[in-house]
C-alpha positions in Angstrom: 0.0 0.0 0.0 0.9 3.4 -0.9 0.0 6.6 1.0 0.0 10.0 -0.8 0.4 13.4 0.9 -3.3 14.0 0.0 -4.6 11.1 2.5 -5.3 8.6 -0.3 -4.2 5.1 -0.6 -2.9 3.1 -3.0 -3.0 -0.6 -3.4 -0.9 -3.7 -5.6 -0.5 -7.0 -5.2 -2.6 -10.0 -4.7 -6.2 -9.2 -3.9 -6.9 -11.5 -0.9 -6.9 -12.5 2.7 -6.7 -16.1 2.6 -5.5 -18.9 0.5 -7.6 -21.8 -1.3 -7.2 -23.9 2.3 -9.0 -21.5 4.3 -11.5 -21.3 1.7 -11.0 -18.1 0.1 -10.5 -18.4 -3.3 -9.2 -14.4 -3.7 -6.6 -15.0 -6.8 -7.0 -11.5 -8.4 -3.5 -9.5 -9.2 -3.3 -6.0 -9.2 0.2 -5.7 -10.8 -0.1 -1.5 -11.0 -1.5 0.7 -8.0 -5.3 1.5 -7.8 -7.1 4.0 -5.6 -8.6 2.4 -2.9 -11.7 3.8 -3.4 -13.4 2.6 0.1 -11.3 5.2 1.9 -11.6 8.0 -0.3 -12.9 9.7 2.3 -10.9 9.3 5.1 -7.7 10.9 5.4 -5.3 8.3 5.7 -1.8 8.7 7.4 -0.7 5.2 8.3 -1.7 1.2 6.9 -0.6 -1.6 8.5 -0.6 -4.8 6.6 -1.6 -7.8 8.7 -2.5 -11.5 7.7 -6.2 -12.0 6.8 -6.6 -7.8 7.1 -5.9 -4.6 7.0 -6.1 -1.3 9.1 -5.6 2.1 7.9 -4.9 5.4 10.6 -6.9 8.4 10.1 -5.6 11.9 10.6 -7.6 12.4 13.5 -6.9 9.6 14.8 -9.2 7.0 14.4 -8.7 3.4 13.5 -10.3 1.8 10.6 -9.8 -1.8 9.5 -11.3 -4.2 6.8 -11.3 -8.1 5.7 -11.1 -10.7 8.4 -14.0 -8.9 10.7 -16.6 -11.7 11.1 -17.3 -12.8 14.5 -16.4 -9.9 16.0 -12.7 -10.3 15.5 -11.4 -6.8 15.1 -14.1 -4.9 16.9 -17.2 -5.2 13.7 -19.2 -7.7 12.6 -18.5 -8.2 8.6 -18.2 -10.6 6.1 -14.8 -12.0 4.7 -15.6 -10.5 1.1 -16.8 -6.8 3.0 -14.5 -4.4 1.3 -16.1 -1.5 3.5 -13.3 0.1 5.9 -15.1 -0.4 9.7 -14.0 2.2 12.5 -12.1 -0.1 15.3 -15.1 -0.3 18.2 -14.4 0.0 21.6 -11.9 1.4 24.2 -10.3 3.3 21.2 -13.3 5.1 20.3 -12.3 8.7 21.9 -8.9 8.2 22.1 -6.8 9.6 19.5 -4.0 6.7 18.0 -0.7 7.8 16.8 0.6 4.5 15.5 -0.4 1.2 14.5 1.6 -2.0 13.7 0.1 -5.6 12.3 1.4 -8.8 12.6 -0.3 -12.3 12.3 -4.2 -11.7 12.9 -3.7 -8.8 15.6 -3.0 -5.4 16.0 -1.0 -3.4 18.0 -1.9 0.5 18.9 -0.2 3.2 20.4 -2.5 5.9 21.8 -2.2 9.7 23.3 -3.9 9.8 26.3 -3.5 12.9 29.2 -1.8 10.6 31.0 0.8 9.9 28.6 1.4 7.2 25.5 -0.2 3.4 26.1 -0.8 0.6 23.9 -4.0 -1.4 22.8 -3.7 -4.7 21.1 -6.7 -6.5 19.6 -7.0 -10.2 17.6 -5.2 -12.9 18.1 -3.5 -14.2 21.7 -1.6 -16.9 20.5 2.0 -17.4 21.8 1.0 -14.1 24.4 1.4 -11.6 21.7 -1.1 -9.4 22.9 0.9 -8.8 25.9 -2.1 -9.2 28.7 -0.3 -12.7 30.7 -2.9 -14.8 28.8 -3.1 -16.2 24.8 -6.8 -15.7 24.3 -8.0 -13.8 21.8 -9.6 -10.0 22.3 -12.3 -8.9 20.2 -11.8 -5.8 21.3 -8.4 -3.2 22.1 -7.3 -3.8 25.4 -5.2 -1.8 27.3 -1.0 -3.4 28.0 -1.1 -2.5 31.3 2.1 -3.9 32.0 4.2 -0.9 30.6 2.7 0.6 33.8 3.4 -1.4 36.4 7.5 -1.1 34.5 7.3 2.6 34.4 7.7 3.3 31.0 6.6 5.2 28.4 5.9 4.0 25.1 7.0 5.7 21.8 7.1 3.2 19.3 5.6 -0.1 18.8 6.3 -2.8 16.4 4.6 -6.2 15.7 6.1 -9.0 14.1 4.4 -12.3 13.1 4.1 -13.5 16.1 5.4 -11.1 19.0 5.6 -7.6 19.4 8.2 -5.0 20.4 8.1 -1.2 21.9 10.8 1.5 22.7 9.8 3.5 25.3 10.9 7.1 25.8 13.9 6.3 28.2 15.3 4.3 25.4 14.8 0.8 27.0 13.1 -1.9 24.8 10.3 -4.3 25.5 9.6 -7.6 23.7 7.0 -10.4 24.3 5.3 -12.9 22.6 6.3 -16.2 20.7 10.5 -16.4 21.4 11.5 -19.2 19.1 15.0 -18.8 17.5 15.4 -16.2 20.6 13.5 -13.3 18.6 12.8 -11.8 22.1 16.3 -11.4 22.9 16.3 -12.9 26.5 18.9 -14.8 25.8 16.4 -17.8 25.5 13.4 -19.3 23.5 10.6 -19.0 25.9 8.0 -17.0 25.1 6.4 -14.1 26.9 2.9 -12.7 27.2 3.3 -9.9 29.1 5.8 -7.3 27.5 9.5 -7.9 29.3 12.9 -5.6 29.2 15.7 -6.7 27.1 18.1 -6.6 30.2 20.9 -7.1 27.4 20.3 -3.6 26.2 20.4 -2.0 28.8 23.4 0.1 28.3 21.8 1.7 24.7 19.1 3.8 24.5 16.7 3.2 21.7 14.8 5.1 18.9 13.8 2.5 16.6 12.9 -1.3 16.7 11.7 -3.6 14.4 10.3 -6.7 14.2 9.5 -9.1 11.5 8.7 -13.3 11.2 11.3 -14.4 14.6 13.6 -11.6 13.8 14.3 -8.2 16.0 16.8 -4.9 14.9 17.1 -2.2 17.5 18.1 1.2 16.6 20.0 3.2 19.2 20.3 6.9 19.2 23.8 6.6 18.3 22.9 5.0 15.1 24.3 1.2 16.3 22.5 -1.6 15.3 21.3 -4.6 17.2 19.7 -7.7 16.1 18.9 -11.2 17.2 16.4 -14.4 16.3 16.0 -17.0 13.4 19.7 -16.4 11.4 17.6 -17.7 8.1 19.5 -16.4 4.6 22.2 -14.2 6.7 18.9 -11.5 7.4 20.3 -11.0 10.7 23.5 -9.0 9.1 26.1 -10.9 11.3 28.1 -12.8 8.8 31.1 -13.6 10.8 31.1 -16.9 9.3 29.6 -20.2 11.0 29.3 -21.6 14.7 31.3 -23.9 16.4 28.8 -26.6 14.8 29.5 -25.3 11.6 25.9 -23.7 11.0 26.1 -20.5 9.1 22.8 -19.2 9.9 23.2 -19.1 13.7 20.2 -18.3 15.5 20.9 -15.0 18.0 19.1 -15.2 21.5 20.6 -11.7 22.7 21.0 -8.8 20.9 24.5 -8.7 19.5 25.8 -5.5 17.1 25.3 -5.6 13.4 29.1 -4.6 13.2 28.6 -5.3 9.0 26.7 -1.7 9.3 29.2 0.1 11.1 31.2 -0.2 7.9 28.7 2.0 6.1 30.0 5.7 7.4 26.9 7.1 8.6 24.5 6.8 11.1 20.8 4.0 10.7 17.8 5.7 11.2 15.6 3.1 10.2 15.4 -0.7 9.5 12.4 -2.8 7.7 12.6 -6.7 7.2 10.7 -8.8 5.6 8.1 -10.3 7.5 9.3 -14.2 6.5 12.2 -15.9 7.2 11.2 -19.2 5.4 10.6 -17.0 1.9 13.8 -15.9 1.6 14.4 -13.4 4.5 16.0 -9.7 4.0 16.8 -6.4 5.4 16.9 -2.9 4.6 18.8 -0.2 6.2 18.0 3.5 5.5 21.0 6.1 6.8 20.8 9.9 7.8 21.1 10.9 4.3 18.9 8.8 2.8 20.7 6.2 1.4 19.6 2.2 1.2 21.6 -0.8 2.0 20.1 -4.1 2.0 21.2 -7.7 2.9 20.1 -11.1 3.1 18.2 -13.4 0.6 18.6 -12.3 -3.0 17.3 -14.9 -5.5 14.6 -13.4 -6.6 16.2 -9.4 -7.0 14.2 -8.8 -3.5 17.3 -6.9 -2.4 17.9 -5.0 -5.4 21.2 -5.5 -6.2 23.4 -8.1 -7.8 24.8 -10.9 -6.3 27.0 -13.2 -7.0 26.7 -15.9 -9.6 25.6 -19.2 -7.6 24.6 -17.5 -4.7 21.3 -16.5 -3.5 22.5 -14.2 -0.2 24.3 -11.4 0.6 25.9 -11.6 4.4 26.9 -7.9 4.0 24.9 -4.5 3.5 24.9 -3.5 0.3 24.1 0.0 -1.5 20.5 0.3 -3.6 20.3 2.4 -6.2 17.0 4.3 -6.0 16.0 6.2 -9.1 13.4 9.0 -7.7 14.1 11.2 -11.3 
Protein backbone atom coordinates (compact mmCIF):
# COMPACT_ATOMS: atom_id res chain seq x y z
CA UNK A 1 0.00 0.00 0.00
CA UNK A 2 0.94 3.43 -0.90
CA UNK A 3 -0.05 6.61 1.00
CA UNK A 4 -0.05 10.04 -0.78
CA UNK A 5 0.37 13.41 0.92
CA UNK A 6 -3.25 14.03 0.01
CA UNK A 7 -4.57 11.13 2.55
CA UNK A 8 -5.32 8.59 -0.30
CA UNK A 9 -4.25 5.15 -0.56
CA UNK A 10 -2.94 3.13 -3.05
CA UNK A 11 -3.03 -0.59 -3.40
CA UNK A 12 -0.93 -3.72 -5.56
CA UNK A 13 -0.54 -7.05 -5.24
CA UNK A 14 -2.63 -10.04 -4.71
CA UNK A 15 -6.23 -9.20 -3.89
CA UNK A 16 -6.87 -11.47 -0.89
CA UNK A 17 -6.90 -12.48 2.66
CA UNK A 18 -6.70 -16.06 2.57
CA UNK A 19 -5.55 -18.87 0.50
CA UNK A 20 -7.61 -21.80 -1.32
CA UNK A 21 -7.22 -23.86 2.29
CA UNK A 22 -9.02 -21.46 4.33
CA UNK A 23 -11.46 -21.29 1.68
CA UNK A 24 -11.02 -18.13 0.15
CA UNK A 25 -10.50 -18.44 -3.29
CA UNK A 26 -9.21 -14.35 -3.67
CA UNK A 27 -6.60 -15.02 -6.83
CA UNK A 28 -7.03 -11.47 -8.41
CA UNK A 29 -3.50 -9.52 -9.22
CA UNK A 30 -3.31 -6.02 -9.22
CA UNK A 31 0.19 -5.71 -10.79
CA UNK A 32 -0.10 -1.50 -11.03
CA UNK A 33 -1.46 0.74 -8.05
CA UNK A 34 -5.29 1.51 -7.75
CA UNK A 35 -7.08 3.99 -5.61
CA UNK A 36 -8.65 2.44 -2.87
CA UNK A 37 -11.74 3.76 -3.37
CA UNK A 38 -13.35 2.59 0.11
CA UNK A 39 -11.25 5.21 1.87
CA UNK A 40 -11.56 8.03 -0.28
CA UNK A 41 -12.94 9.72 2.34
CA UNK A 42 -10.86 9.35 5.13
CA UNK A 43 -7.74 10.87 5.38
CA UNK A 44 -5.31 8.29 5.70
CA UNK A 45 -1.77 8.65 7.43
CA UNK A 46 -0.70 5.22 8.32
CA UNK A 47 -1.73 1.17 6.91
CA UNK A 48 -0.65 -1.65 8.51
CA UNK A 49 -0.65 -4.82 6.56
CA UNK A 50 -1.55 -7.79 8.75
CA UNK A 51 -2.46 -11.52 7.67
CA UNK A 52 -6.18 -11.96 6.82
CA UNK A 53 -6.63 -7.84 7.15
CA UNK A 54 -5.88 -4.56 6.99
CA UNK A 55 -6.07 -1.34 9.14
CA UNK A 56 -5.59 2.11 7.90
CA UNK A 57 -4.92 5.44 10.56
CA UNK A 58 -6.94 8.40 10.13
CA UNK A 59 -5.57 11.92 10.60
CA UNK A 60 -7.64 12.42 13.51
CA UNK A 61 -6.92 9.57 14.76
CA UNK A 62 -9.19 7.03 14.38
CA UNK A 63 -8.74 3.41 13.46
CA UNK A 64 -10.29 1.78 10.63
CA UNK A 65 -9.83 -1.80 9.53
CA UNK A 66 -11.26 -4.19 6.81
CA UNK A 67 -11.31 -8.08 5.73
CA UNK A 68 -11.11 -10.67 8.42
CA UNK A 69 -14.01 -8.85 10.69
CA UNK A 70 -16.58 -11.74 11.08
CA UNK A 71 -17.25 -12.75 14.50
CA UNK A 72 -16.43 -9.91 15.98
CA UNK A 73 -12.69 -10.34 15.51
CA UNK A 74 -11.40 -6.78 15.13
CA UNK A 75 -14.15 -4.90 16.89
CA UNK A 76 -17.19 -5.24 13.74
CA UNK A 77 -19.19 -7.71 12.62
CA UNK A 78 -18.46 -8.23 8.60
CA UNK A 79 -18.21 -10.56 6.06
CA UNK A 80 -14.76 -12.01 4.68
CA UNK A 81 -15.63 -10.50 1.05
CA UNK A 82 -16.83 -6.79 3.00
CA UNK A 83 -14.51 -4.44 1.34
CA UNK A 84 -16.13 -1.55 3.45
CA UNK A 85 -13.25 0.10 5.87
CA UNK A 86 -15.13 -0.43 9.69
CA UNK A 87 -14.01 2.21 12.50
CA UNK A 88 -12.06 -0.08 15.32
CA UNK A 89 -15.11 -0.34 18.17
CA UNK A 90 -14.36 -0.03 21.63
CA UNK A 91 -11.89 1.36 24.21
CA UNK A 92 -10.30 3.29 21.24
CA UNK A 93 -13.33 5.09 20.27
CA UNK A 94 -12.28 8.67 21.91
CA UNK A 95 -8.87 8.22 22.08
CA UNK A 96 -6.76 9.57 19.48
CA UNK A 97 -4.01 6.69 18.04
CA UNK A 98 -0.70 7.80 16.77
CA UNK A 99 0.57 4.46 15.52
CA UNK A 100 -0.37 1.15 14.49
CA UNK A 101 1.62 -2.05 13.67
CA UNK A 102 0.08 -5.60 12.32
CA UNK A 103 1.45 -8.85 12.57
CA UNK A 104 -0.35 -12.31 12.30
CA UNK A 105 -4.21 -11.67 12.90
CA UNK A 106 -3.75 -8.83 15.59
CA UNK A 107 -2.97 -5.39 16.05
CA UNK A 108 -1.02 -3.38 18.01
CA UNK A 109 -1.94 0.54 18.86
CA UNK A 110 -0.17 3.19 20.38
CA UNK A 111 -2.45 5.91 21.82
CA UNK A 112 -2.19 9.72 23.25
CA UNK A 113 -3.87 9.80 26.34
CA UNK A 114 -3.53 12.90 29.23
CA UNK A 115 -1.82 10.59 31.05
CA UNK A 116 0.77 9.89 28.64
CA UNK A 117 1.40 7.16 25.50
CA UNK A 118 -0.20 3.37 26.12
CA UNK A 119 -0.79 0.58 23.91
CA UNK A 120 -4.00 -1.37 22.83
CA UNK A 121 -3.70 -4.65 21.09
CA UNK A 122 -6.66 -6.51 19.60
CA UNK A 123 -7.02 -10.15 17.62
CA UNK A 124 -5.18 -12.91 18.09
CA UNK A 125 -3.46 -14.19 21.75
CA UNK A 126 -1.63 -16.93 20.50
CA UNK A 127 1.96 -17.39 21.84
CA UNK A 128 0.98 -14.12 24.43
CA UNK A 129 1.38 -11.64 21.65
CA UNK A 130 -1.08 -9.36 22.92
CA UNK A 131 0.93 -8.83 25.92
CA UNK A 132 -2.11 -9.16 28.69
CA UNK A 133 -0.31 -12.72 30.70
CA UNK A 134 -2.86 -14.76 28.82
CA UNK A 135 -3.14 -16.23 24.85
CA UNK A 136 -6.77 -15.72 24.29
CA UNK A 137 -8.04 -13.82 21.77
CA UNK A 138 -9.58 -10.04 22.27
CA UNK A 139 -12.33 -8.90 20.15
CA UNK A 140 -11.77 -5.81 21.31
CA UNK A 141 -8.43 -3.20 22.07
CA UNK A 142 -7.25 -3.81 25.38
CA UNK A 143 -5.22 -1.76 27.31
CA UNK A 144 -1.04 -3.35 28.04
CA UNK A 145 -1.10 -2.53 31.29
CA UNK A 146 2.12 -3.86 31.99
CA UNK A 147 4.18 -0.95 30.64
CA UNK A 148 2.66 0.56 33.77
CA UNK A 149 3.44 -1.44 36.42
CA UNK A 150 7.48 -1.12 34.50
CA UNK A 151 7.35 2.63 34.41
CA UNK A 152 7.70 3.34 31.02
CA UNK A 153 6.61 5.23 28.43
CA UNK A 154 5.87 3.95 25.11
CA UNK A 155 6.96 5.73 21.78
CA UNK A 156 7.10 3.16 19.34
CA UNK A 157 5.58 -0.10 18.85
CA UNK A 158 6.29 -2.82 16.41
CA UNK A 159 4.63 -6.20 15.68
CA UNK A 160 6.07 -8.98 14.09
CA UNK A 161 4.44 -12.35 13.08
CA UNK A 162 4.13 -13.51 16.09
CA UNK A 163 5.36 -11.07 18.99
CA UNK A 164 5.59 -7.55 19.42
CA UNK A 165 8.16 -5.00 20.43
CA UNK A 166 8.13 -1.17 21.94
CA UNK A 167 10.77 1.52 22.73
CA UNK A 168 9.82 3.46 25.28
CA UNK A 169 10.91 7.07 25.78
CA UNK A 170 13.95 6.32 28.20
CA UNK A 171 15.28 4.26 25.43
CA UNK A 172 14.84 0.78 26.97
CA UNK A 173 13.15 -1.90 24.83
CA UNK A 174 10.31 -4.33 25.45
CA UNK A 175 9.55 -7.62 23.66
CA UNK A 176 7.02 -10.35 24.34
CA UNK A 177 5.26 -12.89 22.57
CA UNK A 178 6.31 -16.24 20.68
CA UNK A 179 10.48 -16.35 21.38
CA UNK A 180 11.46 -19.16 19.06
CA UNK A 181 15.02 -18.84 17.55
CA UNK A 182 15.41 -16.16 20.56
CA UNK A 183 13.47 -13.31 18.63
CA UNK A 184 12.81 -11.79 22.15
CA UNK A 185 16.32 -11.38 22.93
CA UNK A 186 16.26 -12.95 26.55
CA UNK A 187 18.91 -14.76 25.85
CA UNK A 188 16.44 -17.83 25.51
CA UNK A 189 13.38 -19.28 23.45
CA UNK A 190 10.60 -19.01 25.88
CA UNK A 191 7.95 -17.02 25.09
CA UNK A 192 6.37 -14.12 26.94
CA UNK A 193 2.95 -12.71 27.17
CA UNK A 194 3.27 -9.91 29.12
CA UNK A 195 5.77 -7.26 27.46
CA UNK A 196 9.52 -7.89 29.34
CA UNK A 197 12.89 -5.64 29.19
CA UNK A 198 15.74 -6.71 27.14
CA UNK A 199 18.08 -6.58 30.17
CA UNK A 200 20.87 -7.08 27.45
CA UNK A 201 20.27 -3.58 26.19
CA UNK A 202 20.44 -1.96 28.83
CA UNK A 203 23.42 0.09 28.35
CA UNK A 204 21.78 1.69 24.73
CA UNK A 205 19.08 3.75 24.45
CA UNK A 206 16.69 3.21 21.67
CA UNK A 207 14.82 5.09 18.92
CA UNK A 208 13.84 2.48 16.63
CA UNK A 209 12.85 -1.32 16.73
CA UNK A 210 11.71 -3.61 14.35
CA UNK A 211 10.33 -6.73 14.24
CA UNK A 212 9.51 -9.09 11.55
CA UNK A 213 8.74 -13.31 11.23
CA UNK A 214 11.33 -14.42 14.58
CA UNK A 215 13.61 -11.57 13.76
CA UNK A 216 14.25 -8.15 15.99
CA UNK A 217 16.77 -4.94 14.92
CA UNK A 218 17.15 -2.19 17.55
CA UNK A 219 18.14 1.20 16.62
CA UNK A 220 20.02 3.19 19.20
CA UNK A 221 20.30 6.92 19.21
CA UNK A 222 23.83 6.59 18.26
CA UNK A 223 22.88 4.98 15.15
CA UNK A 224 24.29 1.23 16.29
CA UNK A 225 22.45 -1.64 15.31
CA UNK A 226 21.29 -4.57 17.18
CA UNK A 227 19.69 -7.70 16.06
CA UNK A 228 18.86 -11.19 17.20
CA UNK A 229 16.36 -14.36 16.30
CA UNK A 230 15.99 -16.96 13.44
CA UNK A 231 19.70 -16.36 11.37
CA UNK A 232 17.60 -17.72 8.08
CA UNK A 233 19.45 -16.44 4.64
CA UNK A 234 22.24 -14.15 6.73
CA UNK A 235 18.88 -11.54 7.42
CA UNK A 236 20.34 -11.04 10.73
CA UNK A 237 23.53 -8.95 9.12
CA UNK A 238 26.08 -10.91 11.35
CA UNK A 239 28.11 -12.76 8.79
CA UNK A 240 31.12 -13.62 10.85
CA UNK A 241 31.08 -16.93 9.26
CA UNK A 242 29.65 -20.23 10.97
CA UNK A 243 29.30 -21.64 14.68
CA UNK A 244 31.32 -23.93 16.40
CA UNK A 245 28.79 -26.61 14.78
CA UNK A 246 29.54 -25.31 11.62
CA UNK A 247 25.93 -23.65 10.96
CA UNK A 248 26.14 -20.55 9.13
CA UNK A 249 22.80 -19.18 9.88
CA UNK A 250 23.22 -19.09 13.74
CA UNK A 251 20.23 -18.31 15.52
CA UNK A 252 20.88 -15.01 18.01
CA UNK A 253 19.14 -15.20 21.46
CA UNK A 254 20.62 -11.68 22.74
CA UNK A 255 21.00 -8.84 20.95
CA UNK A 256 24.52 -8.66 19.47
CA UNK A 257 25.84 -5.50 17.08
CA UNK A 258 25.29 -5.59 13.39
CA UNK A 259 29.09 -4.59 13.17
CA UNK A 260 28.61 -5.27 9.02
CA UNK A 261 26.67 -1.70 9.29
CA UNK A 262 29.16 0.11 11.06
CA UNK A 263 31.19 -0.24 7.87
CA UNK A 264 28.73 1.95 6.10
CA UNK A 265 30.00 5.70 7.36
CA UNK A 266 26.87 7.10 8.62
CA UNK A 267 24.52 6.80 11.11
CA UNK A 268 20.85 3.98 10.74
CA UNK A 269 17.79 5.68 11.15
CA UNK A 270 15.55 3.07 10.16
CA UNK A 271 15.40 -0.67 9.53
CA UNK A 272 12.44 -2.78 7.66
CA UNK A 273 12.56 -6.71 7.16
CA UNK A 274 10.69 -8.82 5.63
CA UNK A 275 8.14 -10.34 7.53
CA UNK A 276 9.29 -14.20 6.47
CA UNK A 277 12.16 -15.86 7.20
CA UNK A 278 11.24 -19.21 5.40
CA UNK A 279 10.62 -16.99 1.93
CA UNK A 280 13.82 -15.92 1.60
CA UNK A 281 14.38 -13.44 4.50
CA UNK A 282 15.97 -9.70 3.95
CA UNK A 283 16.79 -6.35 5.38
CA UNK A 284 16.94 -2.93 4.59
CA UNK A 285 18.78 -0.25 6.23
CA UNK A 286 17.96 3.54 5.53
CA UNK A 287 21.00 6.12 6.76
CA UNK A 288 20.83 9.91 7.84
CA UNK A 289 21.13 10.85 4.28
CA UNK A 290 18.88 8.81 2.85
CA UNK A 291 20.72 6.16 1.41
CA UNK A 292 19.57 2.23 1.17
CA UNK A 293 21.56 -0.79 1.98
CA UNK A 294 20.13 -4.07 2.01
CA UNK A 295 21.23 -7.73 2.87
CA UNK A 296 20.08 -11.13 3.10
CA UNK A 297 18.25 -13.42 0.58
CA UNK A 298 18.56 -12.29 -3.00
CA UNK A 299 17.25 -14.87 -5.52
CA UNK A 300 14.56 -13.37 -6.65
CA UNK A 301 16.24 -9.43 -6.95
CA UNK A 302 14.18 -8.82 -3.47
CA UNK A 303 17.28 -6.87 -2.37
CA UNK A 304 17.88 -4.95 -5.45
CA UNK A 305 21.21 -5.50 -6.24
CA UNK A 306 23.37 -8.13 -7.80
CA UNK A 307 24.79 -10.92 -6.26
CA UNK A 308 27.02 -13.20 -6.98
CA UNK A 309 26.69 -15.91 -9.61
CA UNK A 310 25.60 -19.16 -7.57
CA UNK A 311 24.65 -17.49 -4.70
CA UNK A 312 21.33 -16.50 -3.48
CA UNK A 313 22.52 -14.20 -0.25
CA UNK A 314 24.33 -11.43 0.64
CA UNK A 315 25.93 -11.58 4.36
CA UNK A 316 26.93 -7.88 3.96
CA UNK A 317 24.86 -4.54 3.45
CA UNK A 318 24.88 -3.46 0.28
CA UNK A 319 24.06 -0.03 -1.47
CA UNK A 320 20.47 0.27 -3.62
CA UNK A 321 20.30 2.39 -6.21
CA UNK A 322 16.99 4.34 -6.00
CA UNK A 323 16.04 6.17 -9.09
CA UNK A 324 13.39 9.00 -7.72
CA UNK A 325 14.06 11.15 -11.29
Amino acid sequence: MLISDAGHVYAFGKESFGEAEYGVQGTKLVSTPQLVESLRNIFVVQAAIGNFFTAVLSREGRVYTFSWGNDGKLGHQTEPNDLEPHPLLGALENIPVVQIAAGYCYLLALACQPSGMSVYSVGCGLGGKLGHGSRTDEKYPRLIEQFQTLTLQPMVVAAGAWHAAVVGQDGRVCTWGWGRYGCLGHGNEECESVPKVVEALSNVKAVHVATGDYTTFVVSDDGDVYSFGCGESSSLGHNAGADAQGNRHANVLSPELVTSLKQVKERVVQISLTNSIYWNAHTFALTESGKLYAFGAGDKGQLGTEIVDNQSERGNPEPVDVDLS
